[in-house]
C-alpha positions in Angstrom: 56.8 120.2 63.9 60.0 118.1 64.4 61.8 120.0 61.2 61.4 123.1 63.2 62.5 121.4 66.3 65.1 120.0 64.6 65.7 123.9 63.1 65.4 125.7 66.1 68.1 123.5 67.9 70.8 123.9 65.0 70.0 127.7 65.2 70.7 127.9 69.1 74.2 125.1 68.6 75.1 128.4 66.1 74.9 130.8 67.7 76.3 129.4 71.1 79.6 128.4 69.1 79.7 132.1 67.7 78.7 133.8 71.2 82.3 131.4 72.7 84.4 132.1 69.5 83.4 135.8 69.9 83.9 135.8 73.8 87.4 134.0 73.8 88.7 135.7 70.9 88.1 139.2 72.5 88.9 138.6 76.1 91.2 141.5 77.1 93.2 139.1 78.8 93.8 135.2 77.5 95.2 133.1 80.1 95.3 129.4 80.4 97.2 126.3 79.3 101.2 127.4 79.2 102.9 126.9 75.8 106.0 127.6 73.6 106.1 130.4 71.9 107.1 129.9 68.2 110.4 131.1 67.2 110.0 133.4 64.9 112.6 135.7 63.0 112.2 139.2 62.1 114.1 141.9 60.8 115.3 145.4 62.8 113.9 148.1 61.5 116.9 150.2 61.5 120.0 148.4 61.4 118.7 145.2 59.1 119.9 142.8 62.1 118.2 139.5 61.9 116.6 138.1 65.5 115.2 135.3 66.6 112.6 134.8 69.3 114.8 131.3 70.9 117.7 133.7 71.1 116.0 135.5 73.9 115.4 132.7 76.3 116.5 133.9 79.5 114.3 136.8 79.1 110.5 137.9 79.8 110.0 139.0 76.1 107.0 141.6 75.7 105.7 141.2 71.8 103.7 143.5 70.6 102.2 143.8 66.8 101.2 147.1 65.7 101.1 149.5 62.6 100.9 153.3 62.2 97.4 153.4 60.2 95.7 152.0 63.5 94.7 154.9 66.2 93.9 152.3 68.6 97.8 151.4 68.1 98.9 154.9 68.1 97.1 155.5 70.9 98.9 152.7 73.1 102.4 153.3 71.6 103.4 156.0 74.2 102.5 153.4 77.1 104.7 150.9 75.0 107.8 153.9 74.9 107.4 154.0 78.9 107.5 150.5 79.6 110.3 149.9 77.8 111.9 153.1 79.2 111.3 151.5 82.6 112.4 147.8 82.0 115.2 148.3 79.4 118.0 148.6 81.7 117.3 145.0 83.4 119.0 142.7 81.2 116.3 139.6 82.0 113.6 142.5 79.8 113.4 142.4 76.3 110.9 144.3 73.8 110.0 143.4 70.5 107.7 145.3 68.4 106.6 144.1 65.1 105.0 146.6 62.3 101.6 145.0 60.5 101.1 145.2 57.4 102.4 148.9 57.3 105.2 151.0 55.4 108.6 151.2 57.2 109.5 154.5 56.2 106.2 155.7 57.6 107.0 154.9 60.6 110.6 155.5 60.7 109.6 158.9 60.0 107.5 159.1 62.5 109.5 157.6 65.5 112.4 160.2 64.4 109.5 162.7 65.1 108.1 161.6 68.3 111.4 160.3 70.1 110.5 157.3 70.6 113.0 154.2 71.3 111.5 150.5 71.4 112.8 148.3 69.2 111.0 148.0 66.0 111.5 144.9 64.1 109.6 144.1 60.7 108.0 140.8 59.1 108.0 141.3 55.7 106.0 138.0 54.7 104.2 138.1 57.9 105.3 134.7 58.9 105.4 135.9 62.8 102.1 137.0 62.4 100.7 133.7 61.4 102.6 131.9 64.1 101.2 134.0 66.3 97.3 133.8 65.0 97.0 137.4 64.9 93.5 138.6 64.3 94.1 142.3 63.9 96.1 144.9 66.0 97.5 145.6 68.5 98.0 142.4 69.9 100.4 141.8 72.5 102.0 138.9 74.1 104.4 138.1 77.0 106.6 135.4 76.9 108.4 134.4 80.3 112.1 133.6 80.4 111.5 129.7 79.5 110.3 130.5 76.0 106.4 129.8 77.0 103.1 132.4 76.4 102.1 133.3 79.5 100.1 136.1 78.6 97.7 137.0 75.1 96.2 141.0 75.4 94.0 141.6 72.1 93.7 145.3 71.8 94.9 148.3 72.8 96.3 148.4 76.7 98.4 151.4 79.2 101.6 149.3 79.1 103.5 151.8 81.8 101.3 151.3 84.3 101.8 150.0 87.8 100.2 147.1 87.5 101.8 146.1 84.3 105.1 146.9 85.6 104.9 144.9 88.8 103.4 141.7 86.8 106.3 141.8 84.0 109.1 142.1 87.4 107.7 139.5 89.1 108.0 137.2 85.8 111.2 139.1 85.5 112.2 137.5 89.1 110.5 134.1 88.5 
């Protein structure tokens, strides 16, 4: 009787520890405990220009890791194009997109189709993405102007809308 007890009890510590990985882990929204954002460095995708993440203090910096063979990504990209089409011109804004695991001339191919104009910025040993813990894309993240994650979004979101807008200006205006 006390083996099953005993069985039972490890059986229900499981799958409580699963049920909060699985909850936390796939919260549309992490918020929390501020911290730094790693500095990472990537690679522009079309000029080969080397940035890093500390040069960009100053800034609210919207990350977002993505790749063309996800339709959940493809699906959020236009939202990406019209936040960034709203927020480009303030100077305090600044987008970073990072391809996943995907082929660059894919996708340079296909933003020459589409018209689109964030800034694309590759990883090619997927360093960022480890810093970053990614678990699969998209994942996004919002860095405010002192360099510290403020916000964690796992999954596809509508960037360009109202709400999103006003949250990033008033980090913007912090």
């Amino acid at each position: 009787m006390r083996n099953k007890t005993f069985i039972l009890l490890i059986i229900f510590i499981c799958i409580a520890i699963v049920f909060y990985i699985v909850k936390n882990q796939y919260s549309p929204i992490k918020t929390g405990a501020v911290s730094q954002a790693p500095d990472i460095e990537l690679t522009d995708i079309h000029k080969n220009n080397k940035l890093r993440l500390s040069e960009l203090k100053g800034s609210v910096v919207f990350i977002n890791f993505w790749a063309s063979w996800c339709q959940p990504c493809m699906d959020e990209v236009p939202s990406i194009e019209g936040l960034f089409r709203h927020l480009s011109k303030n100077s305090k804004f600044k987008m970073i997109t990072i391809l996943y695991k995907d082929d660059a001339d894919d996708v340079l191919s296909h933003i020459k189709e589409t018209g689109y104009t964030f800034p694309i910025y590759i990883d090619p040993k997927g360093s960022a993405a480890k810093q970053f813990g990614i678990t699969g894309v998209p994942e996004t993240f919002i860095i405010d102007k002192k360099g510290n994650l403020r916000k964690k979004i796992i999954g596809p979101f509508e960037w360009d809308s109202p709400q999103v807008i006003e949250a990033v200006s008033n980090l913007i205006n912090e």
